[in-house]
N, C-alpha and C positions, 0 to 999 in steps of 0.2 A: 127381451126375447127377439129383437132386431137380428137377424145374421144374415147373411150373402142370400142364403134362401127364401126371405121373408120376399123381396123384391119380385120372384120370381113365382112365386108363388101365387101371392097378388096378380100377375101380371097373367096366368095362367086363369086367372079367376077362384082359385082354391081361398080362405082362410086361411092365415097362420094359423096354426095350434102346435102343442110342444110335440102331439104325437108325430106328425107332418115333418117337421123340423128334426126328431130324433131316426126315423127313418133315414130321409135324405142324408142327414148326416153317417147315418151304418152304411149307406147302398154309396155314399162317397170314399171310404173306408174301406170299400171291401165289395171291388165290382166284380159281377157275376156268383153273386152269393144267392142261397136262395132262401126264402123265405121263415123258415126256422134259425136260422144264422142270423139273419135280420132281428128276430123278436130278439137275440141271445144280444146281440152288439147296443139295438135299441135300448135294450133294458138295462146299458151302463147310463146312461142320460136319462132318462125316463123309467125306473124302475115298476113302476104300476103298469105299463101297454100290455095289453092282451096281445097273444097270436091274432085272436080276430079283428083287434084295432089295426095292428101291422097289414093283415094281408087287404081289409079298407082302404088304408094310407097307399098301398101298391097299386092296387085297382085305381083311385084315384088317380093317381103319379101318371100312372099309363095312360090313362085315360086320355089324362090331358096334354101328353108328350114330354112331361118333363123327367120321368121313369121307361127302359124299354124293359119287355118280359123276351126273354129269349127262351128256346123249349129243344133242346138237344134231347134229339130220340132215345127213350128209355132212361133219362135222368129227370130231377124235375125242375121245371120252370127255374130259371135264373134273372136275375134283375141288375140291371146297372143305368148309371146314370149321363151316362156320355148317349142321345140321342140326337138326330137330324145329321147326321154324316154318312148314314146308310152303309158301316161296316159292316163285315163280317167277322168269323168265329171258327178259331181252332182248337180242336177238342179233342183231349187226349183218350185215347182209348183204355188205356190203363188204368190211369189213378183221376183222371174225369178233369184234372185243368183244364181251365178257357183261356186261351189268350183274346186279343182282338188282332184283328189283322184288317188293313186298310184298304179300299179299293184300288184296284189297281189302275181306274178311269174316271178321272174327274166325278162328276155330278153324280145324284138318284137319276134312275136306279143305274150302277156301275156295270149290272149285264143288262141285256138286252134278250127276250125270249126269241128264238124262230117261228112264231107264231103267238100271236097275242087272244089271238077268240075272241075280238072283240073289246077286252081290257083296256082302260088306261093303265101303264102300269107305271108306280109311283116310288117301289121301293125294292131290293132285291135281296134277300135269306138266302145268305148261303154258309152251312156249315163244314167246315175241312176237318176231317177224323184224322187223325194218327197216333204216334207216340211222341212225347215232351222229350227233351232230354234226359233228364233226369229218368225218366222208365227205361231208353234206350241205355245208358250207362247201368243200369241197374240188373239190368234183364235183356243181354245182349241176342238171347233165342227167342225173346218174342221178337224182337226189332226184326229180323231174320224172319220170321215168321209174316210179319207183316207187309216184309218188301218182297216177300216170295207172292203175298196177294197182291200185290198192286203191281208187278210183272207180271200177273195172268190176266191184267186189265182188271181187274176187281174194283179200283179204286179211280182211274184216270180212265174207263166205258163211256 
């Protein structure tokens, strides 16, 4: 049961167990997948994990930093396993792809607010909407439609 994860896991303070390990293994497989995806890829390595052993195993992951939960408005919850870089997330409006996309300025957090209220602030979410390629070749009137809104300021406000 030893794998790359075992180490890490430990180190996190979690247990190994196969469910732990089948997870991390789907959420390495297949970043910003969400949580039904998960149970379906999990259950090639682990065919007995419940949905509610999986969304556990998630909770935990996060919990502990070795899983992020990302939440794109009006989709659900997404998971991947690349954290402490403090990217960001571009997200298609059409067909709902994530890519990641890197800060553009060294360290956390990459922006900076104009005014903090008080905060330490530690980490910066930012999600970029648009069309993938593939949508824009697909469906040249919405692309058109899109850059019609982000020429009235809709999207660069």
């Amino acid at each position: 049961m030893e794998t790359t994860w075992a180490p890490r896991l430990r180190d996190a303070g979690l247990r190994v167990t196969r469910p732990r390990l089948a997870v991390l293994d789907a959420l390495a497989g297949h970043p910003h997948a969400d949580a039904d995806t998960l149970v379906t890829v999990a259950r090639q390595a682990h065919p007995t994990i419940s949905p509610q052993a999986v969304y556990g195993v998630l909770k935990a992951l996060v919990a502990v930093g070795l899983a992020r939960r990302v939440e794109p408005a009006g989709a659900p919850a997404l998971y991947e396993v690349r954290v402490g870089d403090n990217h960001h997330h571009l997200v298609c409006r059409s067909c709902g792809v994530v890519a990641d996309v890197d800060c553009t300025v060294g360290a956390a957090p990459c922006l900076i607010p104009s005014d903090t209220a008080g905060f330490v602030v530690d980490e910066a979410e930012v999600v970029f909407w648009g069309l993938c390629r593939e949508c824009r070749a697909r469906t040249p009137e919405r692309a058109a439609q899109v850059l019609q809104h982000d020429n009235r300021g809709g999207a660069h406000a």
